[in-house]
C-alpha positions in Angstrom: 26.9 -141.3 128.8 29.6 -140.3 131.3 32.8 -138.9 130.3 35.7 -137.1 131.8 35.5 -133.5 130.5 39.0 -132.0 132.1 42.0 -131.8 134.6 41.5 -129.1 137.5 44.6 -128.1 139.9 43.4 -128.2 143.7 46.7 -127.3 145.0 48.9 -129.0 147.4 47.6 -132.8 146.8 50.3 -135.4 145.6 50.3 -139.3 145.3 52.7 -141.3 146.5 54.9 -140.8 144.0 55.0 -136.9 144.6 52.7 -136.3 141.2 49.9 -133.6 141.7 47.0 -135.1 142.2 44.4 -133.2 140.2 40.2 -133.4 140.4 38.4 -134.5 137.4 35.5 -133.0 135.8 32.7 -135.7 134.8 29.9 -134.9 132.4 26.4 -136.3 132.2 25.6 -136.3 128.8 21.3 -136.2 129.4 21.9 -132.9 131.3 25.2 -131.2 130.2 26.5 -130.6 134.1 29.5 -131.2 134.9 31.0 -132.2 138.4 34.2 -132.0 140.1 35.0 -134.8 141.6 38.3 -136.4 143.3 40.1 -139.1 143.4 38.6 -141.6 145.5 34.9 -140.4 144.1 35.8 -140.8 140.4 36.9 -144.7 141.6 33.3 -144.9 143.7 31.4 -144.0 140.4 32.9 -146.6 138.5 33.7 -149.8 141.3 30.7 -149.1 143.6 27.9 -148.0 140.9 29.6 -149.9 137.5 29.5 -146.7 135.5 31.4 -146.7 132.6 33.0 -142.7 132.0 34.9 -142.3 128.7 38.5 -141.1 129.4 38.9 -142.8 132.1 41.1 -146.3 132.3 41.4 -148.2 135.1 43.4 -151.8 136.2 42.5 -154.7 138.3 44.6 -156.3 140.5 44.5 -159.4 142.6 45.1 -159.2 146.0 44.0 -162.7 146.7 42.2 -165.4 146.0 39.0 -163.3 147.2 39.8 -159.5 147.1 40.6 -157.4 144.1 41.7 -154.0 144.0 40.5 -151.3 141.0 42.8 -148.1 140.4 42.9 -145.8 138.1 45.6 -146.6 135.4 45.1 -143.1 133.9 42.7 -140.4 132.5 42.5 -138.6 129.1 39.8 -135.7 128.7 37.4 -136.8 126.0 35.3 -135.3 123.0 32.1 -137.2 122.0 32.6 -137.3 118.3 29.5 -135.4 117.5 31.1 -132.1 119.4 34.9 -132.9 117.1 34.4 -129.9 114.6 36.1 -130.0 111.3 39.4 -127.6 112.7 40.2 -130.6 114.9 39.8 -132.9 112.7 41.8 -131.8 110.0 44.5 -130.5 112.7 44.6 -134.2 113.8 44.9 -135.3 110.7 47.4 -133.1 109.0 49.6 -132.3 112.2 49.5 -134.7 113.9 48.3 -133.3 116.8 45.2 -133.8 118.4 43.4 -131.1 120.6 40.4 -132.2 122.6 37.8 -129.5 124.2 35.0 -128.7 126.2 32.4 -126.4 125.7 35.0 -123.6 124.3 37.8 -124.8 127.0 40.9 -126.4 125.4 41.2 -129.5 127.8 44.0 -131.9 126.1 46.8 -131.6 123.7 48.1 -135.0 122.6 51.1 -135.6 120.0 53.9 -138.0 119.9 56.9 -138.7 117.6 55.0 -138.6 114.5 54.3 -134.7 115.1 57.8 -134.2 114.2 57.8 -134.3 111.3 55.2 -131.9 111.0 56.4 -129.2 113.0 53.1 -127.4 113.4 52.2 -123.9 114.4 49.1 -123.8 115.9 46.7 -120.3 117.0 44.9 -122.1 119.9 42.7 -119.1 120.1 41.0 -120.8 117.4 39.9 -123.5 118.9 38.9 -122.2 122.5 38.1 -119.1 124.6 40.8 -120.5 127.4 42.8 -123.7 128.3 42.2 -126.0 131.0 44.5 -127.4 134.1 46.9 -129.6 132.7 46.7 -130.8 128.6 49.8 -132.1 128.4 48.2 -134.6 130.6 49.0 -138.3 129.4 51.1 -136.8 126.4 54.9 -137.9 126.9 58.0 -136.0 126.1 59.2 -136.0 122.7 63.0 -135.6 121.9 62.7 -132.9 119.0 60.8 -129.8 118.2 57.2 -131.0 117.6 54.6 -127.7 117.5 54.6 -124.8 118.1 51.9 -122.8 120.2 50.4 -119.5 119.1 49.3 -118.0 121.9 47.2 -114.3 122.1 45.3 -112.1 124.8 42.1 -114.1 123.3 43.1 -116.6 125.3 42.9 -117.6 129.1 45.0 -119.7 131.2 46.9 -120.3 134.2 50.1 -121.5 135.4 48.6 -125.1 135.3 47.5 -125.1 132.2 50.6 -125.9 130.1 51.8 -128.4 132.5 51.3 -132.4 132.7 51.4 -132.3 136.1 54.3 -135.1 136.7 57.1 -134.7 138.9 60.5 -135.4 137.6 59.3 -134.1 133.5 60.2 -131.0 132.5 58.4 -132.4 130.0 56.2 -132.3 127.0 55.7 -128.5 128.1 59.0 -127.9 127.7 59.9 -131.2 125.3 58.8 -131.1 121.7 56.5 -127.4 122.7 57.3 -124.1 121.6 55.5 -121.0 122.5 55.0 -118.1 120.2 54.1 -115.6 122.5 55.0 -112.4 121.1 51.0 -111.3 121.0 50.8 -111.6 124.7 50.5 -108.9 127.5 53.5 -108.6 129.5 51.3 -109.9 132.2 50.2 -113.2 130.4 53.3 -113.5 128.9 54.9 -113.8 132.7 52.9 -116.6 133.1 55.2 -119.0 130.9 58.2 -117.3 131.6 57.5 -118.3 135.3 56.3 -121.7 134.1 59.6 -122.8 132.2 61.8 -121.0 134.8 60.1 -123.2 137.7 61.2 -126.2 135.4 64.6 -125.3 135.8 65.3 -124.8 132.2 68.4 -123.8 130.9 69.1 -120.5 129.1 69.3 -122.3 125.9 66.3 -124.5 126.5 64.4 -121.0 127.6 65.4 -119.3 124.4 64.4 -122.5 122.4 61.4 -123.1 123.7 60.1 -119.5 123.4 59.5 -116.8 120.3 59.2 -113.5 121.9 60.5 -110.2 121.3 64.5 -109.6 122.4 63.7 -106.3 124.5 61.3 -108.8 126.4 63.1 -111.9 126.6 65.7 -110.2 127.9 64.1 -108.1 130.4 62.3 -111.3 132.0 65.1 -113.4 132.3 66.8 -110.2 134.1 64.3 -110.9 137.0 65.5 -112.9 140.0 63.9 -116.1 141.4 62.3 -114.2 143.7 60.7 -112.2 141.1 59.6 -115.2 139.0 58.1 -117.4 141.9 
């Protein structure tokens, strides 16, 4: 079996309608390997070879009578059931919210309105050694306060990682998220800071959507742009 394992930045690539344009990790499941593929590969594996990959959904269009056109409608990193442990199971279950990994790499973070209700706090630490480009990926913004993310130095991740990659949503990373991040080094902590501020939050929506310490908070947001980008 074939599956897409995860969401990996490349830099500087867009579609044509100004969304990064990540690659795409595909696993084998007879040898464990994953590969990095792009775009126009991942469509190959599937149009010109017929291989099914979990997570990955596609469309057909007609362009005429004797040409039709495959694309990818969109991607989701998936778990084979056999690797879901029991903490994701009863996360999904009681929260709502569903996180999906690889190996010990958080890959996907998927909740919708019904996580309101909820209002989870969740140690991701517990569920992976670091976090993946992109799991907001496919997740739309909620209105209301959905879960909040415990983050610690346990944990690895980049300025990719909490992001869905879509141009024109401050979204789900900064919609329905909230980060506790008062465990983190100043240096990790910087990292969301610097993601939120390049979403062009206000000051309200900075303070809501992060638990830190005052001293901190306020010594970050007394940087300038030029400090944060």
């Amino acid at each position: 079996m074939l599956f897409l394992s995860r969401l990996v930045h490349v830099g500087g690539v867009q579609d044509s309608d100004g969304n990064t344009q990540p690659a795409y990790g595909v696993v084998d499941t007879d040898d464990g390997i994953e590969s990095i593929v792009d775009y126009s590969d991942l469509c190959d594996i599937i149009r010109d070879f017929g291989f099914d990959i979990k997570g990955v959904y596609t469309k057909t269009i007609n362009i005429n009578v004797c040409e039709t056109h495959m694309f990818l409608d969109y991607v989701v990193p998936y778990q084979p059931l056999n690797d879901v442990t029991q903490l994701q199971a009863k996360t999904s279950m009681l929260t709502k919210v569903r996180i999906t990994t690889w190996r010990d790499m958080i890959t996907n973070i998927k909740f919708d309105e019904d996580a309101c209700s909820c209002r989870a706090s969740i140690r991701l630490s517990d569920f992976g050694n670091s976090v993946a480009d992109y799991v907001f990926n496919n997740t739309m913004p909620v209105r209301k306060h959905a879960v909040t993310l415990v983050l610690d130095n346990r944990l690895d991740f980049t300025k990719w990682s909490f992001s869905s990659g879509l141009r024109g949503y401050p979204g789900v990373e900064v919609q329905g998220v909230a980060y506790d991040i008062r465990e983190l080094s100043d240096d990790k902590a910087a990292i969301i800071y610097k993601r939120l501020y390049q979403d062009k939050l206000s000051i309200f929506d900075m303070r809501k959507s992060l638990i830190d310490s005052n001293l901190r908070y306020i010594g970050m947001m007394r940087k300038s742009k030029g400090c944060l980008a």
